[in-house]
LOLUMKE-659241 format. One record per residue: residue in three letters; y, x, z of N, C-alpha, C, CB in turn. Coordinates in Angstrom, 3 decimals. Glycine has a CB too. Example, Ala and Ser with C-alpha at 12.3 -4.5 7.8 and 13.67 -1.06 7.14 Angstrom:
<recs>
REC   zamar        nc2        nc1        nc3       cac2       cac1       cac3        cc2        cc1        cc3       cbc2       cbc1       cbc3
REC     ALA     -5.690     13.190      7.800     -4.500     12.300      7.800     -3.300     13.200      7.800     -4.473     11.308      9.046
REC     SER     -2.250     12.850      7.080     -1.060     13.670      7.140      0.030     12.900      7.870     -0.598     14.084      5.725
</recs>
This chain:
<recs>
REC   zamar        nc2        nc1        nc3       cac2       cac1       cac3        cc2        cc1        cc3       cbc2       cbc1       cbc3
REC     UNK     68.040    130.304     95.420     69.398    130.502     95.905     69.682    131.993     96.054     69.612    129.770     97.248
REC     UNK     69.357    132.800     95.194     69.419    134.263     95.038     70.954    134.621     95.299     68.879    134.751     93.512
REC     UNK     72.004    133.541     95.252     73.380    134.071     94.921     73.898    133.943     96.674     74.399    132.935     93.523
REC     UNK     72.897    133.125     97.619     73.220    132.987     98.697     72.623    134.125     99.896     72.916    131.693     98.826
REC     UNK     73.619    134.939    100.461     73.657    135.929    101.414     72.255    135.664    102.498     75.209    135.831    102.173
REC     UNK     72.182    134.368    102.894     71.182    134.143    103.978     69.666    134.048    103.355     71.575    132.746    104.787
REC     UNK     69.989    133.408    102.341     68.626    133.481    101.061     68.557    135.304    101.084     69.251    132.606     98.875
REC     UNK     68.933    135.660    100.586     68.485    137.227    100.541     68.457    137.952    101.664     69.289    138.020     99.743
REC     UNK     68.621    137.855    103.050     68.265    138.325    103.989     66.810    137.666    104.277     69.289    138.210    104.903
REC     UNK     66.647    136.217    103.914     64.782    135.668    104.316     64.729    136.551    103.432     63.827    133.904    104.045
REC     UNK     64.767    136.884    102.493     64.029    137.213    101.457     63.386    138.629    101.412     64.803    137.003    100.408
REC     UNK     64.500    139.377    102.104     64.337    140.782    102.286     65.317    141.669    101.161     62.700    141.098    102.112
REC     UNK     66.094    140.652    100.489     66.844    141.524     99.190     67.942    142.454    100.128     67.858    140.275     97.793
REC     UNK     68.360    141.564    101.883     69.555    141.849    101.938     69.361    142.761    103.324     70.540    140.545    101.888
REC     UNK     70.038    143.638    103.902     69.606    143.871    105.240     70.152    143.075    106.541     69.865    145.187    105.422
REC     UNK     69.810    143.243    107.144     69.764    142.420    108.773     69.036    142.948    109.980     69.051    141.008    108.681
REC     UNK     69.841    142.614    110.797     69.119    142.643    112.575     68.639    141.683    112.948     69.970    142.837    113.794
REC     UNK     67.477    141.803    112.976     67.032    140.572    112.724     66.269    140.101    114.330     65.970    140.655    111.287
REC     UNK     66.398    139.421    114.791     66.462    139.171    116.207     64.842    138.108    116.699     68.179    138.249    116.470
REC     UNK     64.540    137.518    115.663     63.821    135.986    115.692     63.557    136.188    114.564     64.560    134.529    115.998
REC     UNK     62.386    135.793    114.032     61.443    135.138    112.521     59.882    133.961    113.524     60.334    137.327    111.172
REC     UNK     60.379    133.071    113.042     59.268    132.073    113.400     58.942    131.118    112.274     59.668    131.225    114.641
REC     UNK     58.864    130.028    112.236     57.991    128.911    111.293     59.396    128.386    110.775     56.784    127.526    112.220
REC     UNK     59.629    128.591    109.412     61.161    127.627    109.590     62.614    128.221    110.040     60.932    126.507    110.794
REC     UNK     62.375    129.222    110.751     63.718    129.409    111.555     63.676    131.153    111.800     63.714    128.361    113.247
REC     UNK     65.485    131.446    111.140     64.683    132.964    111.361     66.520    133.407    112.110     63.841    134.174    109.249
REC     UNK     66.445    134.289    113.036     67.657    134.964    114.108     68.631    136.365    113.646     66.763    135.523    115.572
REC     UNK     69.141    136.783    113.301     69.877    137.992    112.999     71.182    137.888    113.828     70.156    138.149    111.415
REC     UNK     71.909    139.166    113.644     73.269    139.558    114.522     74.080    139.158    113.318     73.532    141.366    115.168
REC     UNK     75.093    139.026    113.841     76.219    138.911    113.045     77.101    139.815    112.779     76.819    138.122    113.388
REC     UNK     77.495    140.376    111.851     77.644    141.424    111.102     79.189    141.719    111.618     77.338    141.140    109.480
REC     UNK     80.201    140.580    111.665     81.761    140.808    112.146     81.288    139.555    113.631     83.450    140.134    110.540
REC     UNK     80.735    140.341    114.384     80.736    139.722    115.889     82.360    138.817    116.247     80.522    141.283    117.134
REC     UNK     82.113    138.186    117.189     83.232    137.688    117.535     83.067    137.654    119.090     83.512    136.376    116.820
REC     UNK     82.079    137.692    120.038     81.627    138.492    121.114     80.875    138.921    121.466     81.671    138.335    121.772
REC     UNK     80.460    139.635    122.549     79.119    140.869    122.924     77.502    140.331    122.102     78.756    140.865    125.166
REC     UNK     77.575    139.182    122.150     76.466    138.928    121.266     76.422    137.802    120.740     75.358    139.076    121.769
REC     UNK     76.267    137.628    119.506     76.830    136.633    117.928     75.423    137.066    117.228     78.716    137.356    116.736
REC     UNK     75.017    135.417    117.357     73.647    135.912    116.412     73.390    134.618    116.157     72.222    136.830    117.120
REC     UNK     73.239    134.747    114.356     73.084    133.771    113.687     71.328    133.102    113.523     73.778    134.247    112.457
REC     UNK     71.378    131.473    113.481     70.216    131.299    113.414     70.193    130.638    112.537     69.632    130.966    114.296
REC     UNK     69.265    129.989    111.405     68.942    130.031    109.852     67.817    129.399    109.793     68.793    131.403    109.148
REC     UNK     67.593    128.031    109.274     66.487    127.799    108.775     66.076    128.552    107.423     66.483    126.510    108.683
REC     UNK     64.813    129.027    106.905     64.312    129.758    106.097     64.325    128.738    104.834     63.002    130.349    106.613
REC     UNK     64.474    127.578    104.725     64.656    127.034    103.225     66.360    126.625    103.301     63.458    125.450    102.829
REC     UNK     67.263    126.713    102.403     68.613    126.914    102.008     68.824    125.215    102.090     68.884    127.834    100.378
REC     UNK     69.512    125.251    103.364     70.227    123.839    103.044     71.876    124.252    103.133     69.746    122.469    104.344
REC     UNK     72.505    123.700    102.851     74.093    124.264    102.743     74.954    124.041    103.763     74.851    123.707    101.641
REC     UNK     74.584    122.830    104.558     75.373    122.330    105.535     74.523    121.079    106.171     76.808    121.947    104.923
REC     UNK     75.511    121.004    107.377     75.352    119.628    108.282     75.103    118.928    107.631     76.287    119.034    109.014
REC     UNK     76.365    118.615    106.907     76.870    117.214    105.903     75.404    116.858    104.771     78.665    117.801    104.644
REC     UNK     74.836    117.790    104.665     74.127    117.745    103.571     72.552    117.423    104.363     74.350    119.223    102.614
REC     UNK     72.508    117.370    105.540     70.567    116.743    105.970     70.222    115.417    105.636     70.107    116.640    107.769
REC     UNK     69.361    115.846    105.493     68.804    114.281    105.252     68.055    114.089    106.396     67.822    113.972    103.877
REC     UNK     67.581    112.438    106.737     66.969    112.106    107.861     65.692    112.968    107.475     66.822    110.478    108.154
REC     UNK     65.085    113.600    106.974     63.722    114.360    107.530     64.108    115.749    108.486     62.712    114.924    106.056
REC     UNK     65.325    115.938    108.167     65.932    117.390    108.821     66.498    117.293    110.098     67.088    118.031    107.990
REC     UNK     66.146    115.789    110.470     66.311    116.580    112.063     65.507    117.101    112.999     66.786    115.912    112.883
REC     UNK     64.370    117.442    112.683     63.429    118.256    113.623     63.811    119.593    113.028     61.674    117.877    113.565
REC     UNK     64.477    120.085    112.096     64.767    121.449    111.579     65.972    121.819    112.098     64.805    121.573    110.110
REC     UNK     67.096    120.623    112.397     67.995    121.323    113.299     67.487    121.535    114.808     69.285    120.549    113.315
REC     UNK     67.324    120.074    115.506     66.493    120.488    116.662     65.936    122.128    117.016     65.302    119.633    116.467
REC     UNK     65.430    122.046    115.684     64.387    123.324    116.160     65.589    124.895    116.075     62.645    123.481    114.626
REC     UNK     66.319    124.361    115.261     67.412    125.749    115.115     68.053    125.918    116.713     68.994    125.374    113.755
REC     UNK     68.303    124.008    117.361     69.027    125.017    118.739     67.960    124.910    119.985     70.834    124.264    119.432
REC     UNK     66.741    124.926    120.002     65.876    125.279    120.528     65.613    126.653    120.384     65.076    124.583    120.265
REC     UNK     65.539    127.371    118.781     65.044    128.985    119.043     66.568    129.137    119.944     64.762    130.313    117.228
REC     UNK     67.965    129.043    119.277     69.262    129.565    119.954     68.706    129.430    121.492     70.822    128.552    119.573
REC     UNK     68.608    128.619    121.909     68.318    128.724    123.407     67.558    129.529    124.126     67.906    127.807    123.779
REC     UNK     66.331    129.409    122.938     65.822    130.386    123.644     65.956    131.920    123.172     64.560    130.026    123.770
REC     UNK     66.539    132.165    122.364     66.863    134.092    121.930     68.448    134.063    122.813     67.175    134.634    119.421
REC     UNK     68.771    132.891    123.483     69.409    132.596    124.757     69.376    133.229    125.799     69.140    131.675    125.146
REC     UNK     68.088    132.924    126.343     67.455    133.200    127.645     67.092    135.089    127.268     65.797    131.921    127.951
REC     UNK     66.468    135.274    126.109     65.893    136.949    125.634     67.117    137.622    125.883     65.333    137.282    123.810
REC     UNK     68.019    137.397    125.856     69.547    137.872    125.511     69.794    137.832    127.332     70.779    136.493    124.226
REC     UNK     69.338    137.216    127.804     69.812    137.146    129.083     71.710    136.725    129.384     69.358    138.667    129.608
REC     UNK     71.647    135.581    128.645     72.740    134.910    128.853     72.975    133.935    129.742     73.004    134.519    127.961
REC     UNK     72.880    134.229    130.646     72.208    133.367    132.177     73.402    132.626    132.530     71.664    134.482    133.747
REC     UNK     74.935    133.066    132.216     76.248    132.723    132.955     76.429    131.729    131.501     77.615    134.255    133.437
REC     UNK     75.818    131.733    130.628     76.572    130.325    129.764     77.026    131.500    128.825     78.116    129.073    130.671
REC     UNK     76.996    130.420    127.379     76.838    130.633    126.245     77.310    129.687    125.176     75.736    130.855    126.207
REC     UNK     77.868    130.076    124.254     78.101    128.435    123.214     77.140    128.493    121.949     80.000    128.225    122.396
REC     UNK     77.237    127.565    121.412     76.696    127.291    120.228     77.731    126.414    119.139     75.399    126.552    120.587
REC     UNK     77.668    127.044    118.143     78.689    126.947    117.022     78.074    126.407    115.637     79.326    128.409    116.779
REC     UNK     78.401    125.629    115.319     78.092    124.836    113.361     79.432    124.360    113.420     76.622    123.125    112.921
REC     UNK     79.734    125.640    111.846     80.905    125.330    111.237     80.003    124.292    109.894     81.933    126.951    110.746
REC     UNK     80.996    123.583    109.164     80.610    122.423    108.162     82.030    122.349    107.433     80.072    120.810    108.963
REC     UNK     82.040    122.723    106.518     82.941    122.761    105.358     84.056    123.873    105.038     83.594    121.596    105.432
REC     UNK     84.776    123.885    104.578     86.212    124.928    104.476     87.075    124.450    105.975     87.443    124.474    102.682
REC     UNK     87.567    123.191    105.974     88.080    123.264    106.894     87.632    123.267    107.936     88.657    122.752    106.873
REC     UNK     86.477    123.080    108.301     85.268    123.490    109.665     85.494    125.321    109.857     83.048    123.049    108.993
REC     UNK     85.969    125.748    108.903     85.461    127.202    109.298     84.107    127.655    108.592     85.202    127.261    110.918
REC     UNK     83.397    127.415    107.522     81.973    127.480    107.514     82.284    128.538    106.785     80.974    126.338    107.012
REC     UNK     81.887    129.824    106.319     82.328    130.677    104.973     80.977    130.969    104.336     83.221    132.228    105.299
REC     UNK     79.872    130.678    104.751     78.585    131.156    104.083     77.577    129.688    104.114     77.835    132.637    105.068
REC     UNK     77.396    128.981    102.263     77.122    127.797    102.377     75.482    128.126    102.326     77.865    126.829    101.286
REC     UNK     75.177    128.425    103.657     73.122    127.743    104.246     73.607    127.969    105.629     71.065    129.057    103.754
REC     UNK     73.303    126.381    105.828     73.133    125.931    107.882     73.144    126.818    108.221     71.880    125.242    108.780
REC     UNK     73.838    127.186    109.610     73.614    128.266    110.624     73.957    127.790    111.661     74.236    129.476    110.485
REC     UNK     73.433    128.118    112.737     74.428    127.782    114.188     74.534    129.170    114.548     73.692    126.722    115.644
REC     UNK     75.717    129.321    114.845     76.163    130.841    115.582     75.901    130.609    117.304     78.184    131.270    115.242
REC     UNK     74.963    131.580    117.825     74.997    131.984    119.329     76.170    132.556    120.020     74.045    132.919    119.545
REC     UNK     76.936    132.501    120.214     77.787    133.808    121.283     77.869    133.407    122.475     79.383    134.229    120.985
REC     UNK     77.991    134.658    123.098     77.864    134.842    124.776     78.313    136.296    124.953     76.145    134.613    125.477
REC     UNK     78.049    136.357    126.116     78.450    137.699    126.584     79.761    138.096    127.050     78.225    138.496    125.665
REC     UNK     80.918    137.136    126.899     82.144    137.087    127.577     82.617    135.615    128.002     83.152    137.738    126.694
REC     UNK     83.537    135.194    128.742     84.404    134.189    128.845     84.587    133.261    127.338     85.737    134.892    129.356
REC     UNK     84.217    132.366    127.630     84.738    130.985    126.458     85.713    130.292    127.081     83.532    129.719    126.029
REC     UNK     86.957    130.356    125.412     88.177    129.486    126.014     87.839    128.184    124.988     90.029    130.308    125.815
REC     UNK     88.754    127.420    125.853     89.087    125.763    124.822     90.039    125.497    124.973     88.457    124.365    125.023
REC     UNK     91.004    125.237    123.729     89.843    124.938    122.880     89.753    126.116    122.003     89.968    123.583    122.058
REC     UNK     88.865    126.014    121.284     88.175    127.322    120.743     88.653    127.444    119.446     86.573    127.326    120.723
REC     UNK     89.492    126.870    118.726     90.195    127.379    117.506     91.250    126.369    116.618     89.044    127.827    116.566
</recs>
């Protein structure tokens, strides 16, 4: 998946802040933040979306908002925090490999878009 942005950041083609690298699951900032701290989390093999797991992939999402939680707590987001999976065009998704977006660091409104 060379043509995909998150593929070439595992990869090292692309640069990143990279926050988290573990088994499976790797953390970076988000490049156009949307508050004090926006940081994307990524399983390391390219799946495109929600829509697209298969029943073996749910211990790979699991595990995506388990690291979020916890580069959560590193972040010291103690007052609350959201967690975000966009899934399709009209979801909002613009970069097709899974991500859940972290943000925190200010006030969350709802509804949120």
């Amino acid at each position: 998946m060379t043509h995909c942005i998150f593929c070439q950041i595992i990869s090292g083609e692309a640069p990143a802040d990279v926050v988290y690298r573990g088994l499976g699951v790797m953390a970076f900032r988000d490049t156009r933040p949307q508050a004090p701290t926006h940081i994307l989390v990524i399983p390391t093999r390219h799946l495109s979306s929600i829509g697209e797991m298969q029943p073996g992939d749910v211990d790979l999402v699991g595990g995506l908002i388990a690291t979020a939680a916890k580069i959560a707590e590193s972040e010291g987001l103690h007052q609350g925090y959201r967690l975000v999976m966009n899934t399709g065009p009209q979801g909002g998704q613009t970069v097709d490999h899974l991500h859940v977006h972290l943000l925190g660091g200010r006030q969350m409104t709802w509804p949120p878009g």
